[in-house]
VEXFI-882552 format. One line per field, with one value per atom (N, C-alpha, C, CB): residue number from 1; residue in three letters; x, y, z. Coordinates in steps of 0.05 Angstrom, whole numbers. Atoms other than C-alpha are relative to their C-alpha. Glycine has a CB too. Layout:
BEGIN
n = [NUM;...]
res = [ALA;...]
c1 = [X;...]
c2 = [Y;...]
c3 = [Z;...]
//
This chain:
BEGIN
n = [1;1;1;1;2;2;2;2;3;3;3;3;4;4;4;4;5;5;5;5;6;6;6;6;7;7;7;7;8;8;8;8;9;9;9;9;10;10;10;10;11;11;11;11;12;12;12;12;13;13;13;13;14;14;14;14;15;15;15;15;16;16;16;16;17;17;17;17;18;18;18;18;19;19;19;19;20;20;20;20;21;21;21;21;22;22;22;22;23;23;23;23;24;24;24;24;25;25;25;25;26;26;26;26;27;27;27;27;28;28;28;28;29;29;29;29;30;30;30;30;31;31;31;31;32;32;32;32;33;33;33;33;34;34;34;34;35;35;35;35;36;36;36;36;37;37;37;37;38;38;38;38;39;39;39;39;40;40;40;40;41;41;41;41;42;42;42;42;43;43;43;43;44;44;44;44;45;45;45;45;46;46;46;46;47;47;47;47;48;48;48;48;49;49;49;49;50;50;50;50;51;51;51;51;52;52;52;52;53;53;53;53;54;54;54;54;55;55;55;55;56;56;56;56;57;57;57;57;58;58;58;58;59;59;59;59;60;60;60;60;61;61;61;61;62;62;62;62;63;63;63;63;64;64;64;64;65;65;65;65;66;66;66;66;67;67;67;67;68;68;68;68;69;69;69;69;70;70;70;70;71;71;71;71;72;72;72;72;73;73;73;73;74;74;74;74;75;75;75;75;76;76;76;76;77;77;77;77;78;78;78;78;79;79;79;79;80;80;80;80;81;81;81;81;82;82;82;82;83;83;83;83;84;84;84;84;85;85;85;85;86;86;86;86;87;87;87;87;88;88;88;88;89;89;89;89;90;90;90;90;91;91;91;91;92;92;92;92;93;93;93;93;94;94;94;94;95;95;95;95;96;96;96;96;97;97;97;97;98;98;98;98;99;99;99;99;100;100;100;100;101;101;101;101;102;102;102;102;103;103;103;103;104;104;104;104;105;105;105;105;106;106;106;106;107;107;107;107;108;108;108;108;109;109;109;109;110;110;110;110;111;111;111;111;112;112;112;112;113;113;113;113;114;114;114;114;115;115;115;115;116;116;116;116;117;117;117;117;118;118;118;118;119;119;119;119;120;120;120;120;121;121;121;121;122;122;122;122;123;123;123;123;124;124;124;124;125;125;125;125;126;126;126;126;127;127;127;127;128;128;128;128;129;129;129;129;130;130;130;130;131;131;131;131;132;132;132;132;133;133;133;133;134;134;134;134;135;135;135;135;136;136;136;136;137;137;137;137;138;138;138;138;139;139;139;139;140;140;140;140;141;141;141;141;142;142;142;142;143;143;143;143;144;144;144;144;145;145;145;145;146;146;146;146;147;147;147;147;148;148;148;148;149;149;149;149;150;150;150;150;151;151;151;151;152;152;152;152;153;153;153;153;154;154;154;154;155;155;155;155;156;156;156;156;157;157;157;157;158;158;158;158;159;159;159;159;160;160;160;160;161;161;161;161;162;162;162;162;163;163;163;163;164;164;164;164;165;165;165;165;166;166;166;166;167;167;167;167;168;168;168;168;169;169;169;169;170;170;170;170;171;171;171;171;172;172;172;172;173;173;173;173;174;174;174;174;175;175;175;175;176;176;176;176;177;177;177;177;178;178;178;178;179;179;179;179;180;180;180;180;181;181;181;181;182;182;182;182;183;183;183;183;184;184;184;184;185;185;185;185;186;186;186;186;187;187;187;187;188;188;188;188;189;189;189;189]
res = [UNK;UNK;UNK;UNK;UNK;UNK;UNK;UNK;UNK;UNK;UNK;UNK;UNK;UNK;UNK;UNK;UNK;UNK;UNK;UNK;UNK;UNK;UNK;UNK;UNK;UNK;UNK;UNK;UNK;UNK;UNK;UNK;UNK;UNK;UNK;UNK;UNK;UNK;UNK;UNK;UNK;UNK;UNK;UNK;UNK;UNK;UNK;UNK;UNK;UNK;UNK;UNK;UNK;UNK;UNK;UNK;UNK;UNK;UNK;UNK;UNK;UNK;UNK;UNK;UNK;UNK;UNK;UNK;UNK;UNK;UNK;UNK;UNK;UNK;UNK;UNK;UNK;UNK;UNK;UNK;UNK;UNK;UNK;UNK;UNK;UNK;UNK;UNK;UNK;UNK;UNK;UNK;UNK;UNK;UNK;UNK;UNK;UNK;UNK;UNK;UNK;UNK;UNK;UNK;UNK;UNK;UNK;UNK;UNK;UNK;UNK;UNK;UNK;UNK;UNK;UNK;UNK;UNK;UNK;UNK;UNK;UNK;UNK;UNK;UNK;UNK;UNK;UNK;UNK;UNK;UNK;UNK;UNK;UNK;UNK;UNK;UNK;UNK;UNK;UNK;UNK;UNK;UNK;UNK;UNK;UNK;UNK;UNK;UNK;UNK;UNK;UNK;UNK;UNK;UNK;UNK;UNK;UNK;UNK;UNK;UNK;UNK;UNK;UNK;UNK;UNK;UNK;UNK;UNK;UNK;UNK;UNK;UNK;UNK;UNK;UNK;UNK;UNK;UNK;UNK;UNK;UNK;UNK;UNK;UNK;UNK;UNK;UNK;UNK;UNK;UNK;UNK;UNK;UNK;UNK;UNK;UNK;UNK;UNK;UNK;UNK;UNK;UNK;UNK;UNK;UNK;UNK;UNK;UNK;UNK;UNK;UNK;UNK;UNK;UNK;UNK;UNK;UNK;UNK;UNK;UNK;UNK;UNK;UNK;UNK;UNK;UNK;UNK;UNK;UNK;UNK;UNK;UNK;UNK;UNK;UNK;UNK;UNK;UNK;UNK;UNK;UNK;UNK;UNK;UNK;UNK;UNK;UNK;UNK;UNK;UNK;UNK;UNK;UNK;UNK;UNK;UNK;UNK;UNK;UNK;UNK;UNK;UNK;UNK;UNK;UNK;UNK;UNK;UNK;UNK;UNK;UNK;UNK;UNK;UNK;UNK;UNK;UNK;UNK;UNK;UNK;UNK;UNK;UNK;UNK;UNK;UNK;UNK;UNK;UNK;UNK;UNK;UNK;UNK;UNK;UNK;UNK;UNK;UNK;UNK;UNK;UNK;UNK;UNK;UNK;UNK;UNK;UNK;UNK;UNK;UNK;UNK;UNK;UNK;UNK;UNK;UNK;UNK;UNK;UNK;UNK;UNK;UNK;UNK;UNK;UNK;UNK;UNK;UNK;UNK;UNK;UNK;UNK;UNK;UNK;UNK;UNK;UNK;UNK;UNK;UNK;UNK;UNK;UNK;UNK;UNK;UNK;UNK;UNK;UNK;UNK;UNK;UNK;UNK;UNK;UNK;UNK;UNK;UNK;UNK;UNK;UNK;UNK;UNK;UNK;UNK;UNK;UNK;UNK;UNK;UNK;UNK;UNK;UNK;UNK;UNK;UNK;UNK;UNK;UNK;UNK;UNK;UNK;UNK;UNK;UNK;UNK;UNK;UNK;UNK;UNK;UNK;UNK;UNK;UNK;UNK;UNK;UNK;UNK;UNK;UNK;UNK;UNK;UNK;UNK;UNK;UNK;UNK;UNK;UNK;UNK;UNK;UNK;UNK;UNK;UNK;UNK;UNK;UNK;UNK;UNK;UNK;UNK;UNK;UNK;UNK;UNK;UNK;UNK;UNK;UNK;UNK;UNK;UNK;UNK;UNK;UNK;UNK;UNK;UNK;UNK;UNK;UNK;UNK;UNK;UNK;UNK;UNK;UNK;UNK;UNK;UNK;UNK;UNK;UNK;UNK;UNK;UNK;UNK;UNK;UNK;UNK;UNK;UNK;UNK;UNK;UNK;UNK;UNK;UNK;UNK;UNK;UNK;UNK;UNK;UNK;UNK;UNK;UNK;UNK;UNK;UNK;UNK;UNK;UNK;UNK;UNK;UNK;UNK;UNK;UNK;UNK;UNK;UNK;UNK;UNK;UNK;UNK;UNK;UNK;UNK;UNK;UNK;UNK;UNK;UNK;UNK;UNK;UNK;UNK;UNK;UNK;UNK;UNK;UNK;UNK;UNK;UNK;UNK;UNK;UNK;UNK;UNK;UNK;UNK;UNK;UNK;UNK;UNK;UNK;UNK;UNK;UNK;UNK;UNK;UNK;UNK;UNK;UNK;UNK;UNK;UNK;UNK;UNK;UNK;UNK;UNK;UNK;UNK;UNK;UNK;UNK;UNK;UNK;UNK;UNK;UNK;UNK;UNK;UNK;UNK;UNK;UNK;UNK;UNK;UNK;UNK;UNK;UNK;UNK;UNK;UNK;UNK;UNK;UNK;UNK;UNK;UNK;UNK;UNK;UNK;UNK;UNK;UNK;UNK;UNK;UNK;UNK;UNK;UNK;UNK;UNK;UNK;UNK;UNK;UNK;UNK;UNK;UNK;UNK;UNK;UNK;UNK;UNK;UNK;UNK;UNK;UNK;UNK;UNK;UNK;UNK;UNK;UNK;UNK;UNK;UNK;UNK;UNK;UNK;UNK;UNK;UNK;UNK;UNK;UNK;UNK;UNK;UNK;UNK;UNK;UNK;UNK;UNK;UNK;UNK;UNK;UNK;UNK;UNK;UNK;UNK;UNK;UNK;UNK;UNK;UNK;UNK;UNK;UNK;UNK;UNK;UNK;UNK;UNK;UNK;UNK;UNK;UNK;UNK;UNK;UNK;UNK;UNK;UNK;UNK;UNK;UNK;UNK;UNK;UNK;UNK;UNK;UNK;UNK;UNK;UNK;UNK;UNK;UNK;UNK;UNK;UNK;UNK;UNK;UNK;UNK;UNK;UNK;UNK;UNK;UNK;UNK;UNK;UNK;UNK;UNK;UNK;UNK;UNK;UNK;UNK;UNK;UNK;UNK;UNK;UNK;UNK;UNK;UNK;UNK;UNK;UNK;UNK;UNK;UNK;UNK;UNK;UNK;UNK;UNK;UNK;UNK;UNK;UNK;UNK;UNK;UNK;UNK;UNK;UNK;UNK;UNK;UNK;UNK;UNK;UNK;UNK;UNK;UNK;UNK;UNK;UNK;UNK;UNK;UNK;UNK;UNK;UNK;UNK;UNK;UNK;UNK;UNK;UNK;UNK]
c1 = [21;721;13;-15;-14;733;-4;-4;-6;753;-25;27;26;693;7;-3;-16;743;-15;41;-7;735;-39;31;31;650;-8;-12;11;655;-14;-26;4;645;-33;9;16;584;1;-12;-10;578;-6;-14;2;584;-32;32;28;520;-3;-19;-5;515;-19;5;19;479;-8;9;0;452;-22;-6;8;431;-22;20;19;401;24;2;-4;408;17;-20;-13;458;3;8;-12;460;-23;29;27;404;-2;-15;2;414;-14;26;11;394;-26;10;26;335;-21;0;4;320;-12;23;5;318;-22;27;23;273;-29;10;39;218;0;-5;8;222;0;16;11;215;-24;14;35;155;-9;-11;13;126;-3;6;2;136;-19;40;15;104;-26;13;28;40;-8;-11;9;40;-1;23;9;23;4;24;4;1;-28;27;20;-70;-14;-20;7;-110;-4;-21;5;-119;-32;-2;39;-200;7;-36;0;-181;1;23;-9;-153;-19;20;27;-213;-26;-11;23;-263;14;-16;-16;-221;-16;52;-2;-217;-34;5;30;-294;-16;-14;13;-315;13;9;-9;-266;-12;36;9;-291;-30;3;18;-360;2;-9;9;-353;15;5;-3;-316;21;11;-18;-273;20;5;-19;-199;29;-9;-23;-133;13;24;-11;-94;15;23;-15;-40;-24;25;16;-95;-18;-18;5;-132;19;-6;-28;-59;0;33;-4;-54;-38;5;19;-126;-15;-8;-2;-120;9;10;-29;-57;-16;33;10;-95;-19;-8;26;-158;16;-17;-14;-107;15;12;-19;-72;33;-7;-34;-5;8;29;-7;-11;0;-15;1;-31;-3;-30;-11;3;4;31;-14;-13;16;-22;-18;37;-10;29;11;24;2;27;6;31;-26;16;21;-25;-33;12;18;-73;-11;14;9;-70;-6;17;8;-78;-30;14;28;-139;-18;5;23;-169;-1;14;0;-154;-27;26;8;-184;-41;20;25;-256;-3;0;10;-248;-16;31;4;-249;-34;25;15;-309;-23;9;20;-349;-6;-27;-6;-339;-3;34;-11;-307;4;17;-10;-290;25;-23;-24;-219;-3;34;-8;-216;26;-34;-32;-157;-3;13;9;-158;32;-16;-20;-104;34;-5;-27;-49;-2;22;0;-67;-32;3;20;-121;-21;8;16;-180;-25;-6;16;-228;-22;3;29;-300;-15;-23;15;-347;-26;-15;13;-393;-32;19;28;-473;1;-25;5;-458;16;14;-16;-404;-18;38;18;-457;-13;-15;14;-497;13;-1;-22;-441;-6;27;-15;-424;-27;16;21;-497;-4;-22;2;-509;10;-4;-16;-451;12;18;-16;-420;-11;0;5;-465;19;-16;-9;-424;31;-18;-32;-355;5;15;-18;-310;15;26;-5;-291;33;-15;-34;-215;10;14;-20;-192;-5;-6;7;-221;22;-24;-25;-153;19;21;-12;-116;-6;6;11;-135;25;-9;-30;-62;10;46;-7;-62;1;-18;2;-84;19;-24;-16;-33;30;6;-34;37;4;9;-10;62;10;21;-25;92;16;-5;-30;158;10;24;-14;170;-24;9;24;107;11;-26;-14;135;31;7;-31;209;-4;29;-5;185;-17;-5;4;144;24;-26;-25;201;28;19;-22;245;-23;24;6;197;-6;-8;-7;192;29;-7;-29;268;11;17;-5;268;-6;-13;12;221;17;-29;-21;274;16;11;-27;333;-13;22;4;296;-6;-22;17;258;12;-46;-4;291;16;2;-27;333;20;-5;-20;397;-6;17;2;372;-19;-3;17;312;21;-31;-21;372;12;23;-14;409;-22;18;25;345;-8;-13;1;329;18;9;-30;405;-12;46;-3;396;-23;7;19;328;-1;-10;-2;350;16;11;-21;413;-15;29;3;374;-19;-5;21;324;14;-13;-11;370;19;18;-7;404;-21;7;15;340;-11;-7;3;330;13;8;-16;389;2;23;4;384;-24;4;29;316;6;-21;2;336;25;5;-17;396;-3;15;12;351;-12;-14;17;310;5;-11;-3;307;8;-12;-10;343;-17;21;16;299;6;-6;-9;291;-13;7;17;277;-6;11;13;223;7;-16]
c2 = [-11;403;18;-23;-16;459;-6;24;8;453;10;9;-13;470;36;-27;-31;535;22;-2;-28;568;-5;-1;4;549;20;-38;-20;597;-17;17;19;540;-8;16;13;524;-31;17;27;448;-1;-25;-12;446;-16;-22;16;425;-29;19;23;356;-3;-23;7;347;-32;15;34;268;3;-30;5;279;-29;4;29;201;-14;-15;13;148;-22;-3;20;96;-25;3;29;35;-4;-8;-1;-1;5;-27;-18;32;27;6;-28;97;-6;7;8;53;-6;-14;13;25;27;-17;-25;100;14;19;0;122;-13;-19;21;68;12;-48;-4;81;20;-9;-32;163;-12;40;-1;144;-15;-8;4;102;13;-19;-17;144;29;12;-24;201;-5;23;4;218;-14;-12;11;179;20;-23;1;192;37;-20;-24;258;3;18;-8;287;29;-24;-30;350;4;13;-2;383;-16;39;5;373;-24;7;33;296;-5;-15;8;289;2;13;-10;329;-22;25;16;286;-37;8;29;210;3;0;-9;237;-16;43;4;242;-32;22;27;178;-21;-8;25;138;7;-7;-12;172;-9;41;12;150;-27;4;21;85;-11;-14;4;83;24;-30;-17;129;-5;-6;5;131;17;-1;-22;157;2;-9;-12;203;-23;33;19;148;-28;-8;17;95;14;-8;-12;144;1;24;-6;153;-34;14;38;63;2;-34;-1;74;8;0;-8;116;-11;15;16;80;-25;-4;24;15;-1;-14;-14;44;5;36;-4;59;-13;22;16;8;5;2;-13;45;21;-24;-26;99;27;2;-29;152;-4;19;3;154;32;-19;-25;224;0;21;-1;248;16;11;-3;267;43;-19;-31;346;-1;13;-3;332;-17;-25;16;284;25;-33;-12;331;19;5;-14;390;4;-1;13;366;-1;-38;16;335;34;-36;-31;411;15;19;-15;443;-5;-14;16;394;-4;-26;-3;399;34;-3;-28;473;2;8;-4;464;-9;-20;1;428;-28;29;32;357;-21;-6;20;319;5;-9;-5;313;-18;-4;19;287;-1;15;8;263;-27;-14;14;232;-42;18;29;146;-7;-14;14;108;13;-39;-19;167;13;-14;-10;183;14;-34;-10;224;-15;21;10;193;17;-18;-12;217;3;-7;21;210;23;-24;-15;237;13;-31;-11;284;5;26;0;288;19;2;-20;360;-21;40;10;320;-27;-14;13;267;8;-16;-23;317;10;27;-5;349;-18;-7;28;281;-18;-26;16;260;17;-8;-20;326;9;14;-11;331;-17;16;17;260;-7;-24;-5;260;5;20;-21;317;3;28;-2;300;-19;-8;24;258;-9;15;21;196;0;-35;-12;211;-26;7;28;132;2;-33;9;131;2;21;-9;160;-20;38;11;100;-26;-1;32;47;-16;3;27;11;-8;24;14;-5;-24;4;37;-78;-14;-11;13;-85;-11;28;-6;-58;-8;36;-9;-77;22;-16;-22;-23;-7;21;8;-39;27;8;-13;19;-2;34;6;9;-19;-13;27;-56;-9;-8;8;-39;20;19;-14;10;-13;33;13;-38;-25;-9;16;-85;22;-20;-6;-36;15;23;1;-25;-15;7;25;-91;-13;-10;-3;-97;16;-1;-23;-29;-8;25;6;-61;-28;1;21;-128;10;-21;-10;-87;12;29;-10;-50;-16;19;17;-99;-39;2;26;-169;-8;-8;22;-226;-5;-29;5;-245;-15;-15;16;-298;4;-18;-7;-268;31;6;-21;-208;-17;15;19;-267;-5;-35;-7;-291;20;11;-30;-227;-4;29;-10;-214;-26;-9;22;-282;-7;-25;-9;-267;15;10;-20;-204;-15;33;7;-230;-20;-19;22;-292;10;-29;-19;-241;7;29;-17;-198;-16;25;21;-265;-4;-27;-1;-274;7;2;-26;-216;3;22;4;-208;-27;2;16;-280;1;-20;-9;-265;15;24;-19;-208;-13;30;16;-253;-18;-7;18;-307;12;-18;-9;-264;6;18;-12;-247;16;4;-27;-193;19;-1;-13;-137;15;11;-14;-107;25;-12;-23;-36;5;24;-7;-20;18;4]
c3 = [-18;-268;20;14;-21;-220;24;-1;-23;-153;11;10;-19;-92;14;33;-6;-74;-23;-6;17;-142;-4;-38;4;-130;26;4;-18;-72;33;-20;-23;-23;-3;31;4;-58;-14;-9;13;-87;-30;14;39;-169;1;-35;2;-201;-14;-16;19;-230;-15;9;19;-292;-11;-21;14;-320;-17;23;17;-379;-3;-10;10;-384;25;-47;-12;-336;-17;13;6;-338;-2;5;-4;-304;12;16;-5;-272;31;-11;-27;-204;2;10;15;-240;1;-31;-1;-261;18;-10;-17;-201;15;8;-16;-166;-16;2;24;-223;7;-25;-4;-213;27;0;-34;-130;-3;26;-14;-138;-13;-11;9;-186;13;-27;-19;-147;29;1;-33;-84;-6;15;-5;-116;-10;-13;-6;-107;24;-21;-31;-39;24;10;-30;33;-13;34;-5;22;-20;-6;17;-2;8;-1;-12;6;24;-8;-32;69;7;10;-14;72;0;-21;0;57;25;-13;-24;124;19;6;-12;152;3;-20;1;125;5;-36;2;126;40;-11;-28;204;11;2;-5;208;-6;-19;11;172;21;-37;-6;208;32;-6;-33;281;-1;6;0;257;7;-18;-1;263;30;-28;-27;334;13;5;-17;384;-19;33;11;364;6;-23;-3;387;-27;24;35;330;-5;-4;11;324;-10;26;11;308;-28;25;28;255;-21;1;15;225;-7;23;10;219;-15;44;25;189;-24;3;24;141;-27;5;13;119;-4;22;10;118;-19;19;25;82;-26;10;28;25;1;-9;11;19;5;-28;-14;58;-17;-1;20;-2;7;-20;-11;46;36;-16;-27;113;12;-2;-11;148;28;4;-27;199;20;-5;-27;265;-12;35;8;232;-6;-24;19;187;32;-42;-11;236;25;12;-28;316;-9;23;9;280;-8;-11;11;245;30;-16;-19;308;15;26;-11;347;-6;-15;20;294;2;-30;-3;299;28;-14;-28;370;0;23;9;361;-10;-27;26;313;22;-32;-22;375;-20;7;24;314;16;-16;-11;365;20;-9;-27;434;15;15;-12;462;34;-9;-31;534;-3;18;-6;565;4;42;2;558;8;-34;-18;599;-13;-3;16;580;-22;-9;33;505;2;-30;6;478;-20;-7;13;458;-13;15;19;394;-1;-18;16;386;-6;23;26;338;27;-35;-16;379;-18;9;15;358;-16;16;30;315;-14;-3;31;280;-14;8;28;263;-12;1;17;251;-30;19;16;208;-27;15;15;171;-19;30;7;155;-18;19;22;116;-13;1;20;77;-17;9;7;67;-35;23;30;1;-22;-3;18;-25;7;5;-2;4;-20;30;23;-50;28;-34;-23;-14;2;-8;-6;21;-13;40;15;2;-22;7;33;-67;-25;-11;31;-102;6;1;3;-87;-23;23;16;-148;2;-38;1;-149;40;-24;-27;-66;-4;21;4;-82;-15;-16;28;-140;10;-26;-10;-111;30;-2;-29;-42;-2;13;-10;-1;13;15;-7;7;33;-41;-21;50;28;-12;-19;95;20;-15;-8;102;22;-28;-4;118;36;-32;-28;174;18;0;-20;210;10;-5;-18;206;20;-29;-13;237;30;-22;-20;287;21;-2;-6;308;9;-19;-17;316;12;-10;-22;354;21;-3;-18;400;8;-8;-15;408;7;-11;-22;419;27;-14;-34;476;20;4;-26;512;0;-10;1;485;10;-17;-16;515;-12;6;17;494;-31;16;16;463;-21;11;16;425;-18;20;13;403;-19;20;35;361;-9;-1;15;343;-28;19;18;308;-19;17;19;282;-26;24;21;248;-20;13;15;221;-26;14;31;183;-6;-4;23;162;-23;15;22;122;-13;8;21;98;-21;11;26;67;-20;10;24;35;-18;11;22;12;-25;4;18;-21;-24;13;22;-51;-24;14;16;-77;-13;9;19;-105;-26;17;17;-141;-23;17;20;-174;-12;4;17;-195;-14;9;27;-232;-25;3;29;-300;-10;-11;4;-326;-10;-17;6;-334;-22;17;13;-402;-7;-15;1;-425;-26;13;14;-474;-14;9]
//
């Protein structure tokens, strides 16, 4: 193989033909499962926005956890995709944000019921494209509330709730690992 000098200080390309081992496999199943997640058309966001503003006020970070809960954690927009949106339906005269103890609070304004009563017929419903939410945990859903949860002990916890913690993950990730070594060897079709 040639050196990274005679590549021009670019990096060579690596080719894999076919996967190998079941780490390969393993990366495989988690892109497919990852794709197609937390992302859907723009109008989705538009309309998700509206339906969920019908039914009470809502700061953007709370629309963003109800979206994500409405699907099952398969579609998690980010704060690009959500303020934008709300701007946009402010703009529109949709919605109206006023200020609520620091954060901006949402609510559906009488054109946007207006809006939402005369069209929701003819919108396709933003959750409806998740059928496997109920099936699959989300592992990663999962891993980033636990690490927000232990973000929130290192900042604010006691010594004693800091071991706590430490000794929490550590017997998780024994867990885990022992889980995954009792199991059955997985075979391929």
């Amino acid at each position: 193989m040639r050196n990274h000098i005679e590549h021009r200080g670019r990096q060579p390309r690596h080719h894999h033909p076919h996967h190998d081992g079941p780490a390969d496999r393993d990366r495989e199943r988690f892109s497919r499962r990852r794709s197609g997640r937390g992302r859907a058309p723009r109008g989705d966001v538009r309309t998700a926005v509206l339906l969920l503003l019908a039914e009470e006020p809502m700061h953007g970070y709370q629309l963003m956890q109800a979206i994500a809960d409405r699907s099952g954690g398969r579609w998690t927009p980010s704060p690009g995709a959500i303020y934008p949106t709300i701007a946009q339906l402010d703009d529109e005269g949709l919605v109206s944000v006023s200020a609520d103890a620091g954060r901006k609070l949402v609510t559906l304004t009488d054109a946007g019921r207006e809006r939402l009563a005369a069209h929701q017929e003819s919108w396709p419903d933003p959750f409806a494209g998740f059928p496997d939410a109920e099936t699959e945990p989300d592992l990663h859903r999962l891993i980033g509330q636990l690490h927000g949860a232990v973000r929130e002990v290192a900042r604010t916890g006691t010594e004693a709730q800091l071991a706590a913690t430490a000794d929490i993950l550590t017997r998780a990730r024994r867990s885990i690992y022992q889980q995954l070594a009792d199991a059955p060897e997985a075979t391929d079709a």
